[in-house]
MARBA-93518 format. One record per residue (C-alpha): residue number from 1; x, y, z; residue in one letter. Coordinates in Angstrom, 3 decimals. Layout:
! residues N
{NUM,{X,Y,Z},'a'};
...
//
This chain:
! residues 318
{1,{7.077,23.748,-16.649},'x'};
{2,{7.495,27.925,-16.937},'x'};
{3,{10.084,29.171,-19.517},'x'};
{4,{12.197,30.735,-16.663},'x'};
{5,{12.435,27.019,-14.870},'x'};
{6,{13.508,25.513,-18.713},'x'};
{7,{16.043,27.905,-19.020},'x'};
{8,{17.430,27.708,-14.926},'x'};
{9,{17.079,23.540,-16.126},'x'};
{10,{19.051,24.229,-19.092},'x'};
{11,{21.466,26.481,-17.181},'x'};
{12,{22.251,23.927,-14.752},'x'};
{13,{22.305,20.851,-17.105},'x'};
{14,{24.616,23.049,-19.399},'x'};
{15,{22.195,22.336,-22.144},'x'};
{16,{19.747,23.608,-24.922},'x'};
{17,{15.843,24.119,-23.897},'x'};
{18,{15.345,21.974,-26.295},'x'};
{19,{17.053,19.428,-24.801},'x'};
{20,{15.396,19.711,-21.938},'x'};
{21,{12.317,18.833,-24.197},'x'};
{22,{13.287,15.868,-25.644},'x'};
{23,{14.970,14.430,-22.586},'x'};
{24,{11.301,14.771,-20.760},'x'};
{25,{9.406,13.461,-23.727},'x'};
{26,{11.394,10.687,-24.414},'x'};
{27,{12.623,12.267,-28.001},'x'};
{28,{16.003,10.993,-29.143},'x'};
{29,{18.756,13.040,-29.792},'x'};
{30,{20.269,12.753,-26.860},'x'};
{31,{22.883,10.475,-25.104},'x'};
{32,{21.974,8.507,-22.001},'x'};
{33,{24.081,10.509,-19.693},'x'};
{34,{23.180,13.628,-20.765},'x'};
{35,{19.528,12.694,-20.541},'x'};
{36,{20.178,11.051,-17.374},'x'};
{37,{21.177,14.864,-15.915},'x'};
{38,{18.990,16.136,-17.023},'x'};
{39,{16.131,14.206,-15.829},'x'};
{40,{18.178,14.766,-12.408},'x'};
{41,{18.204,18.684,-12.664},'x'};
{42,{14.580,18.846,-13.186},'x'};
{43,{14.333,16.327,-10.184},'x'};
{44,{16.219,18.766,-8.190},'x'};
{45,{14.036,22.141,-9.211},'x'};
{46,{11.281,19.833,-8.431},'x'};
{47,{9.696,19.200,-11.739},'x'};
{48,{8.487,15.532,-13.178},'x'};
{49,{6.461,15.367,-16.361},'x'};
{50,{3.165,15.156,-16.303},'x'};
{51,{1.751,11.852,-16.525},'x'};
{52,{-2.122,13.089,-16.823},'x'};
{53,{-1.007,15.504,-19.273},'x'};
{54,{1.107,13.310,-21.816},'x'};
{55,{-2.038,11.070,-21.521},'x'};
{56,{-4.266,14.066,-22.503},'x'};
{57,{-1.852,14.827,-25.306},'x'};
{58,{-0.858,11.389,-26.146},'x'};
{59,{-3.385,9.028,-25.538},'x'};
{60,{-2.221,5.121,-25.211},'x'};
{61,{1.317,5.787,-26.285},'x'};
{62,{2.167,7.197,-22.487},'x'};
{63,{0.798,4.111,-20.826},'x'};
{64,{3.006,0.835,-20.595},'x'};
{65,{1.339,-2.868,-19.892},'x'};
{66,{3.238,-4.575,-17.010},'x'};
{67,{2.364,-7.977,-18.098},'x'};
{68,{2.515,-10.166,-14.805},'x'};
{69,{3.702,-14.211,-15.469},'x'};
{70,{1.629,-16.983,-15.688},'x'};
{71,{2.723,-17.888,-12.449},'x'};
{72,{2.958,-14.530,-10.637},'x'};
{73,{0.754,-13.218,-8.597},'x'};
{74,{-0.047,-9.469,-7.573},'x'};
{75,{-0.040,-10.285,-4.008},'x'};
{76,{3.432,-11.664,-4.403},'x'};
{77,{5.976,-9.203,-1.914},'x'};
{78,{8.480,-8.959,-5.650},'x'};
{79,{5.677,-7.859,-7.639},'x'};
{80,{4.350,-5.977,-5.549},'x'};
{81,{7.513,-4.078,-4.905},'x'};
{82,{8.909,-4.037,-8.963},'x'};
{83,{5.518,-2.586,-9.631},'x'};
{84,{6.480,0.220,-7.094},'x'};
{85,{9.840,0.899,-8.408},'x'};
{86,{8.618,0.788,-12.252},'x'};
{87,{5.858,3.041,-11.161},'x'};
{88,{8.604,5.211,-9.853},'x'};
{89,{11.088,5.305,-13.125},'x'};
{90,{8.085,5.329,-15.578},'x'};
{91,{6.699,8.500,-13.805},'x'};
{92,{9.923,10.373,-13.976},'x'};
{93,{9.876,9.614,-18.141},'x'};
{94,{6.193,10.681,-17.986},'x'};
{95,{4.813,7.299,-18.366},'x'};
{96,{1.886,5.801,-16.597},'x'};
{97,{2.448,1.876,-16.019},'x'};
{98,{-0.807,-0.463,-15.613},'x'};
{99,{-0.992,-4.104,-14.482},'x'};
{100,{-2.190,-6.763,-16.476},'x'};
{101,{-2.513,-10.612,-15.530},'x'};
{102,{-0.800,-13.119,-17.768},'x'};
{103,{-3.831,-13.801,-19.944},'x'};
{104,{-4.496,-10.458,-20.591},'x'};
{105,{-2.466,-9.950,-23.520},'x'};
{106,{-5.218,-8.827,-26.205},'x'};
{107,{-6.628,-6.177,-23.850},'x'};
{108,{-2.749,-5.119,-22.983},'x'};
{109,{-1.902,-4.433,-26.786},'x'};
{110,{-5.332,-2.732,-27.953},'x'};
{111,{-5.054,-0.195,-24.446},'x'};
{112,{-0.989,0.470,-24.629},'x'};
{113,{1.948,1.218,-27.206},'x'};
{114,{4.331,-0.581,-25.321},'x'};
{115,{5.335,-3.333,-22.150},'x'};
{116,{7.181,-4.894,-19.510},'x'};
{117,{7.029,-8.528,-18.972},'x'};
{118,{7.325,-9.799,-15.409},'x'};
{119,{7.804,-13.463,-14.923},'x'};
{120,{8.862,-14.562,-18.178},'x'};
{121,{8.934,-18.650,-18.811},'x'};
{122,{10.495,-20.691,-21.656},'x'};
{123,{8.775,-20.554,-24.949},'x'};
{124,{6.640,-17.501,-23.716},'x'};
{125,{3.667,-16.905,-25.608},'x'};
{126,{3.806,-13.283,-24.804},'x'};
{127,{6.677,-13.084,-26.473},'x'};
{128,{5.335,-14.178,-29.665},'x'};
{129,{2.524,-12.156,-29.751},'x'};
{130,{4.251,-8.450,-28.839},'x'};
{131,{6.456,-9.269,-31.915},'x'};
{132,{3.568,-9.972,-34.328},'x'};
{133,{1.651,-6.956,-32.655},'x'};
{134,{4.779,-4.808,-33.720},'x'};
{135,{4.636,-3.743,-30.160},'x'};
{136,{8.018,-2.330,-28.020},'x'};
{137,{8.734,-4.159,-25.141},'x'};
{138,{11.030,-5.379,-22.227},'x'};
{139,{11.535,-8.297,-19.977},'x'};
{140,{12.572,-8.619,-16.411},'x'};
{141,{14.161,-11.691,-14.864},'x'};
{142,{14.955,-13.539,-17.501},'x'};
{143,{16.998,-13.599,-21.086},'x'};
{144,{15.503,-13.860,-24.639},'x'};
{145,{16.064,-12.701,-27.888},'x'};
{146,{15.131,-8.928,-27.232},'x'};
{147,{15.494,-6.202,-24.774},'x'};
{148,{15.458,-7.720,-21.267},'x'};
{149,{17.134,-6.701,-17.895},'x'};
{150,{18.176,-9.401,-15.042},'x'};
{151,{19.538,-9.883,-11.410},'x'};
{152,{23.030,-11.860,-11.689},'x'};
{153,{21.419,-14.752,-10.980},'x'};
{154,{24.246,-16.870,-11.334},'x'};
{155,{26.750,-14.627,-9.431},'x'};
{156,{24.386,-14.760,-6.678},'x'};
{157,{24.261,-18.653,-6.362},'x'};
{158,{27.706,-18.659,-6.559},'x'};
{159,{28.124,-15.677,-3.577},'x'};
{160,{25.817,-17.941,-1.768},'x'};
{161,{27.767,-21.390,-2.067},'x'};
{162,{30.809,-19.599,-1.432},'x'};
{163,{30.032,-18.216,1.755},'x'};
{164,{28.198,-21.453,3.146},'x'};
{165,{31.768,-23.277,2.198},'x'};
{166,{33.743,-20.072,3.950},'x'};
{167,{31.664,-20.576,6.948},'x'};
{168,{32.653,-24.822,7.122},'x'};
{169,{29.200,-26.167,5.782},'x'};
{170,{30.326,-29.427,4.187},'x'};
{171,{26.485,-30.693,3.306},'x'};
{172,{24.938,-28.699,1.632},'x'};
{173,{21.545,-28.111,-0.472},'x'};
{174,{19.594,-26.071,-2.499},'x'};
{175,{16.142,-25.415,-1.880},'x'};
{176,{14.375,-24.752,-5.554},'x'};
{177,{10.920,-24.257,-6.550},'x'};
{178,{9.276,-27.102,-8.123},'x'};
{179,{8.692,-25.517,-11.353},'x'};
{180,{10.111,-26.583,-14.930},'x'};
{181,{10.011,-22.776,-16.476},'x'};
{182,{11.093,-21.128,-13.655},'x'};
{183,{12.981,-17.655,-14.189},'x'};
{184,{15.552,-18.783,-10.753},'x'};
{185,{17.725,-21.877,-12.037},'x'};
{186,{20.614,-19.575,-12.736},'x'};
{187,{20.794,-19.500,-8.831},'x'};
{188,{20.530,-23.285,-8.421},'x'};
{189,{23.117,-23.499,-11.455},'x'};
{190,{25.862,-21.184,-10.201},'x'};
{191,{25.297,-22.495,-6.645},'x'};
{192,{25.829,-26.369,-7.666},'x'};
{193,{28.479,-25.645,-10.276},'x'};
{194,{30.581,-23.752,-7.509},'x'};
{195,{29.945,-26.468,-4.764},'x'};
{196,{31.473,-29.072,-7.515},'x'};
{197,{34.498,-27.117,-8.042},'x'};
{198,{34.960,-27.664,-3.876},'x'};
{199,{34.792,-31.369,-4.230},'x'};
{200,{31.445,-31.184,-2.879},'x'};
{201,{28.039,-32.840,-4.072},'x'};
{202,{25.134,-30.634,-3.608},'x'};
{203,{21.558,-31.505,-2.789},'x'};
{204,{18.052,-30.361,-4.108},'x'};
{205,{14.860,-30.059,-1.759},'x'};
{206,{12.314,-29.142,-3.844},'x'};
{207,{9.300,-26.530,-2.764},'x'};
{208,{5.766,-26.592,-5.099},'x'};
{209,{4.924,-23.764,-6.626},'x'};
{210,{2.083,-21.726,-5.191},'x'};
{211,{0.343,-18.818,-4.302},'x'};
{212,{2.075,-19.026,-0.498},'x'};
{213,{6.097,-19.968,-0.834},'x'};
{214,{6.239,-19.541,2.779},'x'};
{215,{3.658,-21.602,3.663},'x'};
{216,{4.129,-24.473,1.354},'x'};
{217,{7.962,-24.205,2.369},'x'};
{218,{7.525,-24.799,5.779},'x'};
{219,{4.966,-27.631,5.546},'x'};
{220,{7.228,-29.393,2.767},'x'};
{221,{10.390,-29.416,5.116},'x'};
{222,{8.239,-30.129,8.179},'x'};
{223,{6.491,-33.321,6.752},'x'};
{224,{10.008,-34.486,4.627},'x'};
{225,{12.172,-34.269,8.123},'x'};
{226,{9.419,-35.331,10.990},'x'};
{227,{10.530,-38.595,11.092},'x'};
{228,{14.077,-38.713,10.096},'x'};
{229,{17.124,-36.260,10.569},'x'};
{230,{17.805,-33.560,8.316},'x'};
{231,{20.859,-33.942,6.256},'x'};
{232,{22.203,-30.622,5.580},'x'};
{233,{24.020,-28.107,7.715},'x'};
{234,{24.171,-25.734,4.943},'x'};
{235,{20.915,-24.203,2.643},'x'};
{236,{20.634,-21.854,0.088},'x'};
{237,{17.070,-20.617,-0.541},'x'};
{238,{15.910,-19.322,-4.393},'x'};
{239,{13.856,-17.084,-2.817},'x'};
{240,{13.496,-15.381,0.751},'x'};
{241,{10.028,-16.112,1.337},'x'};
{242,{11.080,-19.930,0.872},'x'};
{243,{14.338,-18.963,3.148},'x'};
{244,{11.611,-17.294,5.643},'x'};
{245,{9.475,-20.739,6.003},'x'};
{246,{12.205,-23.144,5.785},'x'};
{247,{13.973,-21.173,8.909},'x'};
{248,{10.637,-21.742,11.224},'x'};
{249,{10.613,-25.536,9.723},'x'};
{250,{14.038,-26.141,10.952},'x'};
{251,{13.148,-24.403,14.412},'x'};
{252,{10.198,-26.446,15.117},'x'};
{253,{11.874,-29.792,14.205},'x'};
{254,{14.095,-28.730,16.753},'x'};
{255,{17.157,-27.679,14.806},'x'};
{256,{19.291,-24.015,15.143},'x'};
{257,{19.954,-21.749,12.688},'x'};
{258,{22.703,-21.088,12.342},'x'};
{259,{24.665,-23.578,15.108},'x'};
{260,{23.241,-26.561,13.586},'x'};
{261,{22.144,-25.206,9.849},'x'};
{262,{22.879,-22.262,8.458},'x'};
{263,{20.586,-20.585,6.294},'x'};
{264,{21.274,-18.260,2.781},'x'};
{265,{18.566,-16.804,0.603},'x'};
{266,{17.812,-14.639,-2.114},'x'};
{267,{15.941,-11.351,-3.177},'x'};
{268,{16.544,-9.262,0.369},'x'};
{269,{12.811,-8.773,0.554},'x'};
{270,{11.489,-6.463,3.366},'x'};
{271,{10.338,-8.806,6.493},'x'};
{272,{11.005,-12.170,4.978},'x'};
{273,{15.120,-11.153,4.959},'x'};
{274,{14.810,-10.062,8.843},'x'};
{275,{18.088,-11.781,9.964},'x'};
{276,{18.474,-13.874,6.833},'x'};
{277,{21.518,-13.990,4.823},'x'};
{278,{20.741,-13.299,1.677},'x'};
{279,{21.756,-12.147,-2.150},'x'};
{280,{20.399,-8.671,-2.599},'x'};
{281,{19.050,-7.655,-6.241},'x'};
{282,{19.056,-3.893,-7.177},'x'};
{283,{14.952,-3.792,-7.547},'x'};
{284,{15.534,-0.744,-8.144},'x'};
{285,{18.102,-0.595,-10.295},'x'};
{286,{16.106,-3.087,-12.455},'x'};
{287,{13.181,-0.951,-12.416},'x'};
{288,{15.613,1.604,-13.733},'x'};
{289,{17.526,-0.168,-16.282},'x'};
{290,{13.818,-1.869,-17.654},'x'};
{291,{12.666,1.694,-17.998},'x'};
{292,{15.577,3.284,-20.172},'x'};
{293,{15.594,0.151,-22.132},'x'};
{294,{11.503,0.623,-23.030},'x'};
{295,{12.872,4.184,-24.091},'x'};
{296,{15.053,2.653,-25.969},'x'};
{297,{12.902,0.334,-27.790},'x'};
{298,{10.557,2.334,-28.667},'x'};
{299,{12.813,4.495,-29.643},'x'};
{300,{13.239,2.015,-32.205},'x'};
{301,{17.311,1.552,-31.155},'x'};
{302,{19.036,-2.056,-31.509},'x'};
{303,{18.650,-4.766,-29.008},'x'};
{304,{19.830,-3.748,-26.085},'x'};
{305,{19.867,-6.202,-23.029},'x'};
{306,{21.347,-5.210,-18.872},'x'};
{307,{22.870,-7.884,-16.076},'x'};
{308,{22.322,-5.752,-12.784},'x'};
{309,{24.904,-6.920,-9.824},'x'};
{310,{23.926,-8.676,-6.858},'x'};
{311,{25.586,-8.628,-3.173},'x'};
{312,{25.746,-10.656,-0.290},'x'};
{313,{24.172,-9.425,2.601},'x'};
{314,{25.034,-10.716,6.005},'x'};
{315,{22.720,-11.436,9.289},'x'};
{316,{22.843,-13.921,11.728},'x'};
{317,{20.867,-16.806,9.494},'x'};
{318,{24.860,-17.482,8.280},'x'};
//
């Protein structure tokens, strides 16, 4: 970046050059909002730090591990995407983000100063060893006892139930990933806990866990419900890719969504929401928030933690 485009940067901003400086290298000094316009006036003149050069210059420190869970998967549509909207927020603070699987953890601490944990699970190990290793880091999805960011999981369960009961659904269900560590019960909890203050008992199907949540959705409702009716004329989904398989199970049994069932999920993923209901998360906006908070923390700054909001979005599934 020339002198003349610091000083128009610092002109607009209605700052010091050398707050221009510290806001693009991460420094402190500054508060959030003023870094925050600032980043957005260099954004404007079209100037982003240089991610090859604060490598050059910095080595490891610009590069952050995105740790994925133990039961995440890279071909997974919300990784996938997260990664894309980290990439985004990272680049912007001049940092360059790199995957790493779950068991990874070694190589992730010896090649980077700092992470972000995807898919975090009770009594983590990662945890653990990112605290011994004196090493910054954030998680997404799910609460602990450092920096972390989540979805309002339990506002969206709640949205959910709320709107099934709104539209006259009287039996309803949740449909939950079989999985004891899973980052989602919030969404079962706030949905159940809402349907009890109606006076009305919720179900549980339950979907395993694997590599294809669409797949093993539709099969599990298809092969539960083949040979006896289905019970529920109101579903909420943890996920959309679950929502997305459990729709084309109900179809094929013979059953319409939404005259005969209606249908809620949960993420507003690209293809698997097309004419789903569903509770949208800020991806973005988590992407976002995980990204100042890393500042943050390796800034050295006391625990910080962020609760994004979440919003019902309507289509014809409900």
């Amino acid at each position: 970046m020339d002198r003349k485009t610091i000083r128009e940067a610092a002109r607009r901003a209605n700052v010091s050059v050398a707050s221009i400086s510290r806001a693009l290298n991460n420094k402190p000094g500054l508060g959030e909002a003023t870094r925050a316009r600032i980043l957005d006036v260099c954004a404007e003149l079209g100037y982003s730090p240089s991610v090859a050069a604060r490598q050059l210059k910095e080595g490891r420190t610009a590069t952050v591990g995105l740790s994925m869970g133990m039961h995440d998967w890279q071909v997974n549509p919300y990784v996938s995407i997260m990664f894309e909207h980290l990439t985004k927020h990272l680049h912007r603070r001049g940092l360059m983000p790199v995957l790493y699987h779950h068991s990874e953890m070694e190589t992730l601490i010896a090649e980077t100063a700092s992470a972000i944990l995807l898919g975090i699970e009770e009594d983590d190990s990662r945890i653990a060893q990112l605290h011994e290793a004196k090493v910054p880091f954030v998680a997404v999805g799910k609460r602990h006892d450092g920096f972390w960011v989540c979805p309002d999981d339990e506002r969206g369960g709640i949205l959910a139930a709320e709107h099934l009961v709104e539209l006259g659904c009287r039996a309803l269900a949740c449909v939950e990933i079989d999985h004891p560590n899973k980052g989602t019960h919030l969404r079962a909890e706030g949905f159940h806990r809402t349907l009890a203050k109606h006076g009305l008992e919720g179900g549980t199907c339950r979907v395993p866990d694997s590599t294809t949540p669409t797949l093993t959705s539709y099969r599990t409702l298809r092969a539960e419900y083949s040979e006896r009716p289905f019970p529920f004329d109101g579903l909420f989904c943890e996920t959309d890719e679950i929502a997305y398989g459990v729709r084309t199970a109900l179809t094929d049994l013979g059953y319409r969504v939404p005259e005969d069932v209606k249908l809620v999920g949960y993420d507003d993923l690209p293809v698997f929401s097309d004419g789903i209901t569903t509770i949208r998360q800020d991806i973005s906006g988590i992407a976002e928030a995980a990204t100042d908070l890393l500042v943050k923390a390796q800034q050295g700054a006391k625990t910080q933690t962020r609760i994004t909001p979440v919003t019902l979005v309507r289509r014809e599934s409900a």
